[in-house]
Short mmCIF file of the C-alpha atoms (twelve columns), coordinates in Angstrom:
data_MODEL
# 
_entry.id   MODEL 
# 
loop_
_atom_site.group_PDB 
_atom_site.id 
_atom_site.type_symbol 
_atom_site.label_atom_id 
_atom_site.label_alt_id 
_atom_site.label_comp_id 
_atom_site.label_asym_id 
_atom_site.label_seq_id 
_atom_site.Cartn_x 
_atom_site.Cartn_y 
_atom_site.Cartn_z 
_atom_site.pdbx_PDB_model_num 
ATOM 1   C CA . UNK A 1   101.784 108.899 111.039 1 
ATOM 2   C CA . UNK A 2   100.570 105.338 110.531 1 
ATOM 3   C CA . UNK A 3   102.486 103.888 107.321 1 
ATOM 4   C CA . UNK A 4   102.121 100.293 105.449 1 
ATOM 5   C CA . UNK A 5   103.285 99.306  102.408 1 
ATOM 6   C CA . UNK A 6   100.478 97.456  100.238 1 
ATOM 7   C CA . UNK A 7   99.378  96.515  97.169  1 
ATOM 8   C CA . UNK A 8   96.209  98.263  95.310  1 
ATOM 9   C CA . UNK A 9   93.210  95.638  94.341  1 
ATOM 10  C CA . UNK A 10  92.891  95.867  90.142  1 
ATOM 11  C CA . UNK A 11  90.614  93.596  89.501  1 
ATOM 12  C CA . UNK A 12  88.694  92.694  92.990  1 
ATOM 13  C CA . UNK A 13  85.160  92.657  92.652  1 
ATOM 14  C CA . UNK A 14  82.733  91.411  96.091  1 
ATOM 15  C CA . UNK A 15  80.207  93.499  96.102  1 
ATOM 16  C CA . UNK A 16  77.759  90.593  96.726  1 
ATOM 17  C CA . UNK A 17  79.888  90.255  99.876  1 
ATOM 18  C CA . UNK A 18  80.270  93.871  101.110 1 
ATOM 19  C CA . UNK A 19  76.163  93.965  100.746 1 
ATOM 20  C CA . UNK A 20  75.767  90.907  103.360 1 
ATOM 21  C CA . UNK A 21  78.901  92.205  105.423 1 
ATOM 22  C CA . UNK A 22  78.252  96.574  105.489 1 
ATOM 23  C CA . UNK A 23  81.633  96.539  104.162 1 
ATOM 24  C CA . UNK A 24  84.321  98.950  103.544 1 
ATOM 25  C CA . UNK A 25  84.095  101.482 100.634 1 
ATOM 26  C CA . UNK A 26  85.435  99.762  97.541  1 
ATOM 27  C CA . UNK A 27  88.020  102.455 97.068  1 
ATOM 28  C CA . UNK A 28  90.005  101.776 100.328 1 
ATOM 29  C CA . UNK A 29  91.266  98.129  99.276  1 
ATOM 30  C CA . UNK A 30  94.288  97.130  99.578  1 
ATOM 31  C CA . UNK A 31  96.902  94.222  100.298 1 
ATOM 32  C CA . UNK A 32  99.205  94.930  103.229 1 
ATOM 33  C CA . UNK A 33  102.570 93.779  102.807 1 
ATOM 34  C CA . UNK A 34  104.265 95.576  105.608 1 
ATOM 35  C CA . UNK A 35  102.987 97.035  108.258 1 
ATOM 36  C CA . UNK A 36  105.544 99.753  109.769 1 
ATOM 37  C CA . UNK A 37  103.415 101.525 112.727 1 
ATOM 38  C CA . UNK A 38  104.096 105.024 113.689 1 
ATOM 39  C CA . UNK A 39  106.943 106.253 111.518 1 
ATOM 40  C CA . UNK A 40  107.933 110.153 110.381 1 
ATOM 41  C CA . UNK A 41  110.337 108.859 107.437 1 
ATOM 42  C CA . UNK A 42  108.328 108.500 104.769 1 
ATOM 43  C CA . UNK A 43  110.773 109.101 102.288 1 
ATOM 44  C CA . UNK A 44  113.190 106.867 104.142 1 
ATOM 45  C CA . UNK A 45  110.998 104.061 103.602 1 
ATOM 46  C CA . UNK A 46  110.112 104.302 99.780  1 
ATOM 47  C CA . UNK A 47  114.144 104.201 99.897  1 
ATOM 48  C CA . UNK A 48  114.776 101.185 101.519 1 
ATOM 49  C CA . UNK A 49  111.668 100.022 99.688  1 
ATOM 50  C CA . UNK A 50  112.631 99.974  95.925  1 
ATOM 51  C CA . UNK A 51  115.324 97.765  96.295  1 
ATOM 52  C CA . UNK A 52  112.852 94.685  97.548  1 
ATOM 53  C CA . UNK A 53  110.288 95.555  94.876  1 
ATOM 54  C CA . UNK A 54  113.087 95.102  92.049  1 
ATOM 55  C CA . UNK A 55  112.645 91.955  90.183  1 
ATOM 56  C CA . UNK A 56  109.675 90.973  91.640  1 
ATOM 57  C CA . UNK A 57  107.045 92.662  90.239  1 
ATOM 58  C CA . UNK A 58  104.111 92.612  87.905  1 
ATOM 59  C CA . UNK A 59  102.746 90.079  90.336  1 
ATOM 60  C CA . UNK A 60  99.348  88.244  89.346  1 
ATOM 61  C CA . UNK A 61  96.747  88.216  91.813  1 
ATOM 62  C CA . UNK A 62  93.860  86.125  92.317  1 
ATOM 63  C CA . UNK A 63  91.124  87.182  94.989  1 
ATOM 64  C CA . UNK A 64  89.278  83.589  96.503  1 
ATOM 65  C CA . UNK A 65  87.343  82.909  99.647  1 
ATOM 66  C CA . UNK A 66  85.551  84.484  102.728 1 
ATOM 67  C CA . UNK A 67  87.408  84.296  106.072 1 
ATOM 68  C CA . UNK A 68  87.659  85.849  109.355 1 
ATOM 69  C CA . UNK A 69  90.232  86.807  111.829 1 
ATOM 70  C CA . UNK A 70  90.412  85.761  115.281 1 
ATOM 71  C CA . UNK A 71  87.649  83.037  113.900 1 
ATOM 72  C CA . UNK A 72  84.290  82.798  112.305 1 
ATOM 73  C CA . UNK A 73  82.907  82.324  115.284 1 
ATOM 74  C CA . UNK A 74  83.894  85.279  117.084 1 
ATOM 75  C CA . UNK A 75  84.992  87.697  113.389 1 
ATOM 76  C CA . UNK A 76  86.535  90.997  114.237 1 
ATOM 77  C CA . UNK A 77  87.769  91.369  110.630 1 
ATOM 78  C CA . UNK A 78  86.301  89.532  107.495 1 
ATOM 79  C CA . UNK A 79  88.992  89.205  104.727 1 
ATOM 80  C CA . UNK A 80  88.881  88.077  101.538 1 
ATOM 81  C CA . UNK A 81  92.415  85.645  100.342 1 
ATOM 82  C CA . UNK A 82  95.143  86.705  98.025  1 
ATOM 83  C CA . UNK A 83  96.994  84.221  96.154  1 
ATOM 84  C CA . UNK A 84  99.773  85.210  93.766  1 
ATOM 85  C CA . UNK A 85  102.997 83.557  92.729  1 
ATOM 86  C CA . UNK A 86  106.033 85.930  94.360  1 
ATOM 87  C CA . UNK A 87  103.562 87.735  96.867  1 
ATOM 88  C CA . UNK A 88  104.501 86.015  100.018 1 
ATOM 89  C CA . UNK A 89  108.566 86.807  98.729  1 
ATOM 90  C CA . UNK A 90  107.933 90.177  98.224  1 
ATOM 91  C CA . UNK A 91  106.319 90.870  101.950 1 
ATOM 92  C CA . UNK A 92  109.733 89.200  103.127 1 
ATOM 93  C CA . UNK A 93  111.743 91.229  101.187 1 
ATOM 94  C CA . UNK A 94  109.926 94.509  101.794 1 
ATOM 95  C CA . UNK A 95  109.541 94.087  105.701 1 
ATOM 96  C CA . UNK A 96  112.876 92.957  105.500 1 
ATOM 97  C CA . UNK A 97  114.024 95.882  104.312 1 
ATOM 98  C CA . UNK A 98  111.585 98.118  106.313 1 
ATOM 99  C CA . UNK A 99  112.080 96.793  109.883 1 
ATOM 100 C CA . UNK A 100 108.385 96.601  110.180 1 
ATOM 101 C CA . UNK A 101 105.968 94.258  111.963 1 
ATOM 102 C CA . UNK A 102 106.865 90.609  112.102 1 
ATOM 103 C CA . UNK A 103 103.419 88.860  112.163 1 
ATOM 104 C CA . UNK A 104 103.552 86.110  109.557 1 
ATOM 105 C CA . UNK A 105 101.781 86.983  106.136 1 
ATOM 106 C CA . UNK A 106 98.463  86.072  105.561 1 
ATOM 107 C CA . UNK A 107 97.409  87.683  101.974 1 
ATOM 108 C CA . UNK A 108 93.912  89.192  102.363 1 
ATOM 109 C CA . UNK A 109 91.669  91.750  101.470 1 
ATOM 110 C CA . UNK A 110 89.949  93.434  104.567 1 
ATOM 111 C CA . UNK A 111 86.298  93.877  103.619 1 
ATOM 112 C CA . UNK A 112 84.738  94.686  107.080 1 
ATOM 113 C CA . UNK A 113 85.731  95.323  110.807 1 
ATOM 114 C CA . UNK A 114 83.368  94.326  113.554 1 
ATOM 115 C CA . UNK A 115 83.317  95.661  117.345 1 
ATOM 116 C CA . UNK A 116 81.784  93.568  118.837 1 
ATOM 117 C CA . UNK A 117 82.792  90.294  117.473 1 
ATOM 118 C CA . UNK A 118 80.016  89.033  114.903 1 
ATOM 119 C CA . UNK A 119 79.205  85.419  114.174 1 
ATOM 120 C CA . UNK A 120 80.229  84.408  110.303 1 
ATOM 121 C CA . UNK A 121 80.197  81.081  110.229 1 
ATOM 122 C CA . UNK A 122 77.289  80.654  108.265 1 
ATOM 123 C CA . UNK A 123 78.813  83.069  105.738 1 
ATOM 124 C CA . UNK A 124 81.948  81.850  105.606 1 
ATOM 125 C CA . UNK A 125 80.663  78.325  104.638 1 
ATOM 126 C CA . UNK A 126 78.822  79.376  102.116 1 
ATOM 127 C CA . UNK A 127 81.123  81.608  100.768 1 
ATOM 128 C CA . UNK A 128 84.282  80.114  101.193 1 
ATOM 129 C CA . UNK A 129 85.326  79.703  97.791  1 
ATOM 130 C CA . UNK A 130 83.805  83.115  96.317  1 
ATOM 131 C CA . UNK A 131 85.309  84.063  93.679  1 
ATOM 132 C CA . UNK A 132 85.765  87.897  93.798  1 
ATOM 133 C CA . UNK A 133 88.570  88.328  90.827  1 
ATOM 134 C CA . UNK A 134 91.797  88.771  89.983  1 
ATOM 135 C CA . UNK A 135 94.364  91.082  88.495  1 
ATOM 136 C CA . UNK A 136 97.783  92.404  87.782  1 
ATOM 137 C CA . UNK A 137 99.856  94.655  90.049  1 
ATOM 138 C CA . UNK A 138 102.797 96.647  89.010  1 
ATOM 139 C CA . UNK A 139 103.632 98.856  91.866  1 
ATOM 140 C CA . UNK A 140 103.771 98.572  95.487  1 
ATOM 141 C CA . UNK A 141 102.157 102.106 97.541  1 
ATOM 142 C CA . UNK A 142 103.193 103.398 100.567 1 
ATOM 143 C CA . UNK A 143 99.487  104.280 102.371 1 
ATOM 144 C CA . UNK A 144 99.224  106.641 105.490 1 
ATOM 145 C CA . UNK A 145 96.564  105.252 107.962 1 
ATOM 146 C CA . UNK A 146 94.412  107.410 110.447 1 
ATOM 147 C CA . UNK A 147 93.217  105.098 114.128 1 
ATOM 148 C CA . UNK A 148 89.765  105.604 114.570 1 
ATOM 149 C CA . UNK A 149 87.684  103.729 117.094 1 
ATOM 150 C CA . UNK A 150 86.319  101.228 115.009 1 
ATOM 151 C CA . UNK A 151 90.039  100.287 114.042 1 
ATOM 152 C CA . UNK A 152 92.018  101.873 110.749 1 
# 
């Protein structure tokens, strides 16, 4: 199975976002801290896990500004940003401690996939600052993802 370790969105309201996007259901957000792939040792992770969590959480999270990944131009995932004092440290300490992924850490909310590509640049001007909350975490989840076509 598919595992990451993320963080669950208290507090992350963009509903005028998902409207112009088609985006995800609100229930499926998330930040991803570590990504770990194709793993059977669930319980071996939440192990190795608690350790990098200790000390480092509640974490304060704000939720600012439309963006894209590969670009605006050519979006195949539109993300809303994360900012939160300790966040980057504790997707260090937990993929440290995971042997997961090691893509740098860009904290985002995923609010839509696209296949093709779509053009945001319009709305990524004009919402580049949105304001779309902010909350407390106090616990870092271990999710199980399922591939589908569209991507997870």
């Amino acid at each position: 199975m598919r595992l990451f370790l993320a963080l669950e969105c208290l507090g992350f309201d963009a509903r005028p976002l998902e409207r112009e996007l088609g985006a995800q259901p609100a229930g499926s957000y998330h930040v991803t801290l570590a990504f770990l792939g194709e793993r059977s040792d669930a319980a071996a992770v939440v192990k190795a896990a608690a350790p990098a969590c200790t000390g480092r959480l509640p974490l304060a999270l704000e939720y600012r500004g439309l963006d894209a990944f590969h670009s605006p131009r050519a979006a195949r995932v539109a993300w809303v940003g994360v900012r939160g004092t300790g966040l980057a440290e504790l997707a260090r300490a937990l993929r440290g401690a995971t042997a997961s992924q090691d893509r740098p850490f860009v904290g985002h909310v995923t609010l839509a996939r696209f296949r093709p590509p779509r053009d945001l640049r319009e709305l990524v001007q004009r919402h580049g600052d949105a304001d779309c909350g902010s909350g407390s975490v106090t616990r870092v989840t271990l999710f199980r993802s399922t591939l589908r076509r569209g991507g997870a």
